[in-house]
Backbone as CSV, one residue per row, in Angstrom:
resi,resn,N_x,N_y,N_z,CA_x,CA_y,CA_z,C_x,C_y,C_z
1,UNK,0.841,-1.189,0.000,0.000,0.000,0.000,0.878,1.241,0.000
2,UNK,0.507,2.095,-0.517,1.110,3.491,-0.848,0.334,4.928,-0.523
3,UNK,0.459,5.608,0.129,-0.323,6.776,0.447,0.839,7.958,-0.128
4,UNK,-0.447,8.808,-0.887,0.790,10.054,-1.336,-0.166,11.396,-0.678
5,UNK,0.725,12.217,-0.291,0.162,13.132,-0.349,1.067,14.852,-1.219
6,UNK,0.301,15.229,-1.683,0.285,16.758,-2.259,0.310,17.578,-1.226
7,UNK,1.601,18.691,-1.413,1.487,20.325,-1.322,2.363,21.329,-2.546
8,UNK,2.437,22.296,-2.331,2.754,23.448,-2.675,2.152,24.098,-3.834
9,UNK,0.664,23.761,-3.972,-0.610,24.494,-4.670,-0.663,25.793,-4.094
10,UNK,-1.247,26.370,-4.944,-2.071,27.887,-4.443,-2.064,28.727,-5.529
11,UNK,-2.450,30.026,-5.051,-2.213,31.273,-6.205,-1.058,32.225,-6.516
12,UNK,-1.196,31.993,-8.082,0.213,32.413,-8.585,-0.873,33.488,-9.752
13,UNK,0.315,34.323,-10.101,-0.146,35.203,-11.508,0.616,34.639,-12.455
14,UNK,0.010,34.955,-13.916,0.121,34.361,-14.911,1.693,34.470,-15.227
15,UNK,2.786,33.985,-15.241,3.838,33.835,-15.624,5.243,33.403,-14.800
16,UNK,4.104,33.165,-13.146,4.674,32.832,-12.419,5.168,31.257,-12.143
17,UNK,5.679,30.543,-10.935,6.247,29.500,-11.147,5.695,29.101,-9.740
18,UNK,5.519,27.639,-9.790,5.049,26.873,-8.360,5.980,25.290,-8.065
19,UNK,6.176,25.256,-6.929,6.706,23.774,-7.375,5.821,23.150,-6.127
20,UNK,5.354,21.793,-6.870,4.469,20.792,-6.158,5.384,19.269,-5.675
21,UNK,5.393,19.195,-4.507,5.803,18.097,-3.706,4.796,16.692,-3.685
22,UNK,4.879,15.747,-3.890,4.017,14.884,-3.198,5.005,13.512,-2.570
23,UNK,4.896,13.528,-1.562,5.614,12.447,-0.537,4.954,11.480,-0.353
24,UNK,5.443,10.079,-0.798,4.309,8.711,-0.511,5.128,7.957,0.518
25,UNK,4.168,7.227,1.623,4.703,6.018,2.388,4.539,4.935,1.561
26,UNK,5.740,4.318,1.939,5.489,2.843,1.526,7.160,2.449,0.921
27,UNK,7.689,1.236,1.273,8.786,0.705,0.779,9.165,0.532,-0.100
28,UNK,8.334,0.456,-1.300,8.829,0.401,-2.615,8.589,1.812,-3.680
29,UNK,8.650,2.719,-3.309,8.492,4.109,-3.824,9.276,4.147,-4.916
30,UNK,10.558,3.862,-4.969,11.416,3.428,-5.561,11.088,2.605,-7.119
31,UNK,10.398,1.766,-6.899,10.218,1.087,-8.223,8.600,1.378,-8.432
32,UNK,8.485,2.277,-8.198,6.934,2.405,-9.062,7.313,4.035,-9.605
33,UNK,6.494,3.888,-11.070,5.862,4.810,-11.687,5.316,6.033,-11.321
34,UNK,5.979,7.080,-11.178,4.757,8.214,-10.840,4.426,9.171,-11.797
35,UNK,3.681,9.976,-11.354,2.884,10.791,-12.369,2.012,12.203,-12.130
36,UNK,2.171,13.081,-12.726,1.008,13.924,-12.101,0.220,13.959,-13.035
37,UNK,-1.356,14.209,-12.240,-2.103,14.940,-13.438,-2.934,15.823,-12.859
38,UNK,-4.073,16.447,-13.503,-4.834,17.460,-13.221,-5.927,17.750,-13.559
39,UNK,-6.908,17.967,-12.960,-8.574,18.115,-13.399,-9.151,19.505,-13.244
40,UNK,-9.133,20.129,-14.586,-9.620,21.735,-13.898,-11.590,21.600,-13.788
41,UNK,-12.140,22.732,-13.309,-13.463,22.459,-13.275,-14.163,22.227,-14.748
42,UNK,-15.327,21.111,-14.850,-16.303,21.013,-16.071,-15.221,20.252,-16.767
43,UNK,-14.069,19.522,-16.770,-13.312,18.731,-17.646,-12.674,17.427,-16.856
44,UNK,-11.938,16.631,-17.802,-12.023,15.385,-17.038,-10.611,15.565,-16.847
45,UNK,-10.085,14.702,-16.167,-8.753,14.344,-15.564,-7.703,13.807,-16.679
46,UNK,-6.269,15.110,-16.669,-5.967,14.870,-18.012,-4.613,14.547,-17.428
47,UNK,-3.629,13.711,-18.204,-1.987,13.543,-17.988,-1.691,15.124,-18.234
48,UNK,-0.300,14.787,-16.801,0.927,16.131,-17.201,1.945,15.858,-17.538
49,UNK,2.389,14.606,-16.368,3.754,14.274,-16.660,4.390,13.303,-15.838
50,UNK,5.201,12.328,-16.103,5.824,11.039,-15.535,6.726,10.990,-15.765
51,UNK,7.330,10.065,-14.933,8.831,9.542,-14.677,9.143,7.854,-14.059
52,UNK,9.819,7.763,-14.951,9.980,6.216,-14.308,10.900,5.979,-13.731
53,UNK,11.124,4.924,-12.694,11.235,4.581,-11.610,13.000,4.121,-12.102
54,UNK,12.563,3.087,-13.410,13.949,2.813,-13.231,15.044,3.483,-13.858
55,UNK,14.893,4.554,-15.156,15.980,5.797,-15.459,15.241,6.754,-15.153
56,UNK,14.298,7.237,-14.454,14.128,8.619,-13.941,13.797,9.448,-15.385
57,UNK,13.638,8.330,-16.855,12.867,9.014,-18.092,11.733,9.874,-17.891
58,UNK,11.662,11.164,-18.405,10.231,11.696,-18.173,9.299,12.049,-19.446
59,UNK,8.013,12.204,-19.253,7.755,12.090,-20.452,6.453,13.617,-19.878
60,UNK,5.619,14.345,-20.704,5.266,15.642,-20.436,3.819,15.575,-21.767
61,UNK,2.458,16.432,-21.076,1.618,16.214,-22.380,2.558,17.676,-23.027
62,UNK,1.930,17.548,-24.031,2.349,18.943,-25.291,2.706,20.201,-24.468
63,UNK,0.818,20.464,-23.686,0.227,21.779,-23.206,1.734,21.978,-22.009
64,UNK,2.345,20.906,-21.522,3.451,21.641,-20.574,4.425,21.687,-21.030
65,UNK,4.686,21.093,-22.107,6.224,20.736,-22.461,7.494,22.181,-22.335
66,UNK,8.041,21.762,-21.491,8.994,23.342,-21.882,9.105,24.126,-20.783
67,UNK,7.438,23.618,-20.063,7.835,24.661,-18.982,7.226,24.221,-17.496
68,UNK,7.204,22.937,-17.516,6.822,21.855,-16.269,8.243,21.132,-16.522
69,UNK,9.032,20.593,-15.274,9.692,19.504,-14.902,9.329,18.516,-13.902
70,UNK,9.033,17.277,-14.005,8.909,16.516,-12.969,10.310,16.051,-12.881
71,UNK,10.571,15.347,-11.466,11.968,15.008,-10.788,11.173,14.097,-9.535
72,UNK,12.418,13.078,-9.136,12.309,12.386,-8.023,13.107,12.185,-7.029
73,UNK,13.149,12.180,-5.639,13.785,12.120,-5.002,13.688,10.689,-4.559
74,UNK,14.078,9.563,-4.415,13.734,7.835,-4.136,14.433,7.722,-2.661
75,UNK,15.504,8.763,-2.196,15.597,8.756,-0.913,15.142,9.554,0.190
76,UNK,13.907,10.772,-0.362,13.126,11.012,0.370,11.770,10.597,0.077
77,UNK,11.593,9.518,-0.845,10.375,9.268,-1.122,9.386,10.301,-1.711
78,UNK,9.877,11.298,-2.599,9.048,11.984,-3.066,9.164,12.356,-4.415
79,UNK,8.425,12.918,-4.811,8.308,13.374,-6.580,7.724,14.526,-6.611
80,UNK,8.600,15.387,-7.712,8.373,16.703,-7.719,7.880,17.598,-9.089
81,UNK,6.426,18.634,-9.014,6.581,19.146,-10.368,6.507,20.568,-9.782
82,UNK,7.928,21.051,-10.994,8.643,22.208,-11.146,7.455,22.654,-12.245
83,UNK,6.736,24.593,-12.010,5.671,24.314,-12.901,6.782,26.076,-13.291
84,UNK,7.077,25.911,-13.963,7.527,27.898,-14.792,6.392,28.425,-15.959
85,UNK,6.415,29.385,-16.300,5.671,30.192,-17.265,4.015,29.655,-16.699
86,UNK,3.624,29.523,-15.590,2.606,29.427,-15.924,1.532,30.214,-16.530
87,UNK,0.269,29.664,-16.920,-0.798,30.166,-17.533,-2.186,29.953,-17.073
88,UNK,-3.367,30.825,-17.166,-4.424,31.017,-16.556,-5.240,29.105,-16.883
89,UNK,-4.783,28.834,-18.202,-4.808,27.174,-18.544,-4.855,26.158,-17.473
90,UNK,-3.559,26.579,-16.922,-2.720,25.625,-15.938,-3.831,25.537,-14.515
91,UNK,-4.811,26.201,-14.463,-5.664,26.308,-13.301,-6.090,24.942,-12.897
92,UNK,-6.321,23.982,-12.006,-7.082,22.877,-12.150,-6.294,22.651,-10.469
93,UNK,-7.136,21.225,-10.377,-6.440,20.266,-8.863,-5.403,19.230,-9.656
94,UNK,-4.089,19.425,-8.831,-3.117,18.588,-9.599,-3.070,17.661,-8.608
95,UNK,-2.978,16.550,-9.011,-3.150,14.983,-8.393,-1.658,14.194,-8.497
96,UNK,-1.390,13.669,-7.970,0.203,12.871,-7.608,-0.357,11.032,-7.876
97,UNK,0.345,10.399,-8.538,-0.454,9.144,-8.589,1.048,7.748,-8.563
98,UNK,0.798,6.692,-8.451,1.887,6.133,-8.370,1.464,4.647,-9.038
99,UNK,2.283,3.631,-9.314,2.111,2.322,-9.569,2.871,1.870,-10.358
100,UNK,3.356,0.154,-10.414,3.900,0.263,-10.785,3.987,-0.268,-12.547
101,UNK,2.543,-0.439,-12.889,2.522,-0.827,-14.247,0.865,0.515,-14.464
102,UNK,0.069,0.338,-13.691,-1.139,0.999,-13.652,-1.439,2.225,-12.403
103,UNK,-1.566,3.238,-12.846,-1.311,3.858,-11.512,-2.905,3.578,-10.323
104,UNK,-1.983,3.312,-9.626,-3.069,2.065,-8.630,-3.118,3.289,-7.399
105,UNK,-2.199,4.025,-7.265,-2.461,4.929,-5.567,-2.834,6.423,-6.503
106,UNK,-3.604,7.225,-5.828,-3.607,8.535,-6.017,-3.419,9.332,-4.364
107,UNK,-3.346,10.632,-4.595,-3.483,11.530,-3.682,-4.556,12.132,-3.456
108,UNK,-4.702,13.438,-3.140,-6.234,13.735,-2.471,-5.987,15.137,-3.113
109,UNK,-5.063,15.917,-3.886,-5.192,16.966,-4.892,-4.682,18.000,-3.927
110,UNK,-4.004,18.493,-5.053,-3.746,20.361,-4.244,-4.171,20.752,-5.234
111,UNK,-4.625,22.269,-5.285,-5.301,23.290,-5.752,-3.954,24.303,-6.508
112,UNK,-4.387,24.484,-7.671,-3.214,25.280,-8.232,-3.879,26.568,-9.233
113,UNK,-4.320,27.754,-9.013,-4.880,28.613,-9.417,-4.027,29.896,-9.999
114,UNK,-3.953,29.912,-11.583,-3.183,30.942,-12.220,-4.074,32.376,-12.261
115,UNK,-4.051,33.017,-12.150,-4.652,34.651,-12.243,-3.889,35.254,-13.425
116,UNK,-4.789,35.667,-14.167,-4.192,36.504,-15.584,-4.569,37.571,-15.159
């Protein structure tokens, strides 16, 4: 079992930068998959961006490419998205998710609100 949890959501203006933490328990943090994604209001829950477990490869949808980094830390058990240039777009609850073929754990969302 894996519990993650999310911080460093909130309000930013449009061109500003946020970085989101999510820290999971559990012993094998290490070899699973993580991922963020994000659900803004009236739309469904879309990929941002992943990294795998065993080269730390990341992969990004289009809409961030360039100016989101995800990163992992495997000896503090956590995974990180670096968000720059943001945009009034970028508004939504960003979710932290983990597994290691299917992402099987989620988090409980932080709130990430751009102001243009």
């Amino acid at each position: 079992q894996v519990q993650l949890v999310e911080s460093g959501g909130g309000l930013v203006q449009a061109g500003g930068s946020l970085k989101l933490s999510c820290a999971a328990s559990g012993r094998t943090f290490s070899g699973y998959r993580m991922g963020w994604f994000r659900q803004a209001p009236g739309k469904e829950r879309e990929f941002v961006a992943r990294i795998r477990s065993s080269d730390s490869n990341a992969a990004y949808a289009d809409s961030v490419k360039g100016r989101f980094t995800i990163s992992r830390d495997n000896a503090r058990n956590t995974v990180y998205l670096q968000m720059n240039s943001l945009k009034s777009e970028d508004t939504a609850v960003y979710y932290c998710a983990a597994g290691a073929t299917a992402y099987n754990y989620w988090g409980q969302g932080t709130q990430v609100t751009v102001s243009s």
